[in-house]
C-alpha positions in Angstrom: 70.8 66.6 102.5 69.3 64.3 104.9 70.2 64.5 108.9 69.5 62.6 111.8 67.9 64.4 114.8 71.8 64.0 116.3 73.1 65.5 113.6 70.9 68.4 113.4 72.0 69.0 116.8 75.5 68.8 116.4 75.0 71.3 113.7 73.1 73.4 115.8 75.8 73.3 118.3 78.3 74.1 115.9 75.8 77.4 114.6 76.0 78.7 118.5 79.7 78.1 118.6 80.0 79.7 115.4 77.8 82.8 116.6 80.1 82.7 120.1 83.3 83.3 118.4 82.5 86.0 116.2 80.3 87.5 119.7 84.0 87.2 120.9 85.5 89.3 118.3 86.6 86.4 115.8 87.6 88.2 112.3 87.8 84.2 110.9 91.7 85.0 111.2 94.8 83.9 113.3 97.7 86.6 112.8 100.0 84.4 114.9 103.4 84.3 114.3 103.7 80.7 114.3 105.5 78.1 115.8 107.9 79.5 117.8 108.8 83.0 118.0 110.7 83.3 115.0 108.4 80.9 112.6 105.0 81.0 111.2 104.3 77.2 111.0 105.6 74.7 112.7 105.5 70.9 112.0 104.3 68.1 114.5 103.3 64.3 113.8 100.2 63.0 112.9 98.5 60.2 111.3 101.3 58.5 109.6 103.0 61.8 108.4 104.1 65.2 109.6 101.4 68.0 109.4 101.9 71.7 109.3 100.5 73.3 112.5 100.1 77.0 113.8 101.7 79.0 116.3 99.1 77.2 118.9 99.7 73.8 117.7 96.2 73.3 115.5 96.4 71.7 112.3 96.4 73.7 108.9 94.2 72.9 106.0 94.2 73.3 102.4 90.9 72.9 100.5 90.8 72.1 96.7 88.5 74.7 95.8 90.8 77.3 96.2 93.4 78.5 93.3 96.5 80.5 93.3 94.6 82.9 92.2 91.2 83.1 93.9 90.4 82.2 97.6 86.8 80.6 97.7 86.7 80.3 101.4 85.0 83.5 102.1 81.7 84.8 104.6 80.4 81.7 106.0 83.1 79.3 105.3 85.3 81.5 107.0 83.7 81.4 109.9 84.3 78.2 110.2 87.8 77.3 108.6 89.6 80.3 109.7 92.3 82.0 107.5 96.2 81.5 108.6 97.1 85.5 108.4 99.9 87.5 109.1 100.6 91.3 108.7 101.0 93.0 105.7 104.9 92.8 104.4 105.6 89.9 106.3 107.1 86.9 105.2 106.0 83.4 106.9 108.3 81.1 107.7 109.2 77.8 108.7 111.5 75.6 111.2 114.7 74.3 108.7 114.0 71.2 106.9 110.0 71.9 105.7 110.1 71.0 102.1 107.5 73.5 100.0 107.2 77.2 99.9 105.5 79.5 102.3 104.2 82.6 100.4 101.1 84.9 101.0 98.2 86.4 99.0 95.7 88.5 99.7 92.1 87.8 100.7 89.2 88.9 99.7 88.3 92.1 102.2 91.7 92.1 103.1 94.5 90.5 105.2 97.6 88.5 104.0 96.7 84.8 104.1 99.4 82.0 104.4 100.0 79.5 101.3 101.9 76.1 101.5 103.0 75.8 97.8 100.5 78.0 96.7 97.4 76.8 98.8 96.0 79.4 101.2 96.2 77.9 104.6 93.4 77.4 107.4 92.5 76.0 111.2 89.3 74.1 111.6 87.2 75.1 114.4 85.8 72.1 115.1 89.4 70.5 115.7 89.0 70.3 119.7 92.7 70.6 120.7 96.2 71.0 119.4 97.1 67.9 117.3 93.6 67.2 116.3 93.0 66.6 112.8 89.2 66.1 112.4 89.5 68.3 109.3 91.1 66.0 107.0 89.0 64.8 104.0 85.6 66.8 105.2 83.6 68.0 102.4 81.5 70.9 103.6 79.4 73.3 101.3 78.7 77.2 101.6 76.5 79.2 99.1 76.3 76.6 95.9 80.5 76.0 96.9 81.1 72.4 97.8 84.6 72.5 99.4 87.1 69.6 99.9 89.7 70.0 103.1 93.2 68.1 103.4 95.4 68.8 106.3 99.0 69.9 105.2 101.0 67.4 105.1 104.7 67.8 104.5 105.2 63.9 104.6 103.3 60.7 104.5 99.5 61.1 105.4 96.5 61.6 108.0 94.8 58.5 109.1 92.5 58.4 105.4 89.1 59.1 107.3 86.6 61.4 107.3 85.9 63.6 110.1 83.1 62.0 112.2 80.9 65.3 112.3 78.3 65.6 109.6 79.1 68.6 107.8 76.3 70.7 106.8 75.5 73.1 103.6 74.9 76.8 104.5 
């Protein structure tokens, strides 16, 4: 993969940010609660649809690589897509009217990760703010995993374009 000296830097900057969370006491997890008090997700619009989003209002994401059976998103990719957790025995939840089930599974090296209809749910750290949604439709690659990310939609769609950062391979 090819980079521009701008690029490299942007990736450089997002290597020190990655290094400053984890300095910080990151575990690549949110154990929110969600929403609101009494939720795990919430829902807020974006794009041209309605996007699932955590207890702080960031967007979650789903990546293909990732099965009902196996999460792929694991060491380095978790340091940067960070898992949607919640304690062990606890059932997420969502405001009335969210179409899809909310489940968990367990990840590799523990925790209880949220899935959307059977697709463990993550934050991106490079989403800026709440209601950001530079996530949708980056393709990212750690170890020899290329990974493809789609925010959650529970209606209609995000605005169909990449994010503008150049994702790297680790």
């Amino acid at each position: 993969m090819r980079m521009t000296t701008t690029a490299a830097r942007r990736v450089g900057g997002l290597a020190i940010a990655v290094l400053l969370l984890a300095a910080c006491g990151s575990n690549g997890s949110d154990s929110s609660t969600g929403g609101s008090s009494d939720t795990t997700v919430a829902t807020r619009p974006a794009g041209s649809g309605t996007v699932l989003v955590d207890s702080s209002g960031r967007t979650l994401y789903f990546t293909d690589q990732d099965t009902a059976s196996k999460i792929a998103c694991v060491e380095g990719c978790a340091q940067v897509w960070l898992a949607l957790t919640v304690p062990a025995g606890t059932t997420p939840t969502a405001p009335a009217g969210v179409p899809g089930t909310l489940a968990t599974m367990a990840r590799p090296g523990g925790g209880m990760q949220v899935t959307y209809d059977g697709k463990p749910l993550y934050t991106f750290t490079l989403d800026s703010q709440p209601g950001a949604l530079s996530g949708d439709g980056v393709t990212d690659e750690f170890g020899s995993t290329q990974f493809t990310w789609h925010a959650a939609f529970t209606a209609g769609s995000g605005s169909g374009s990449a994010s503008p950062y150049p994702m790297p391979r680790y």
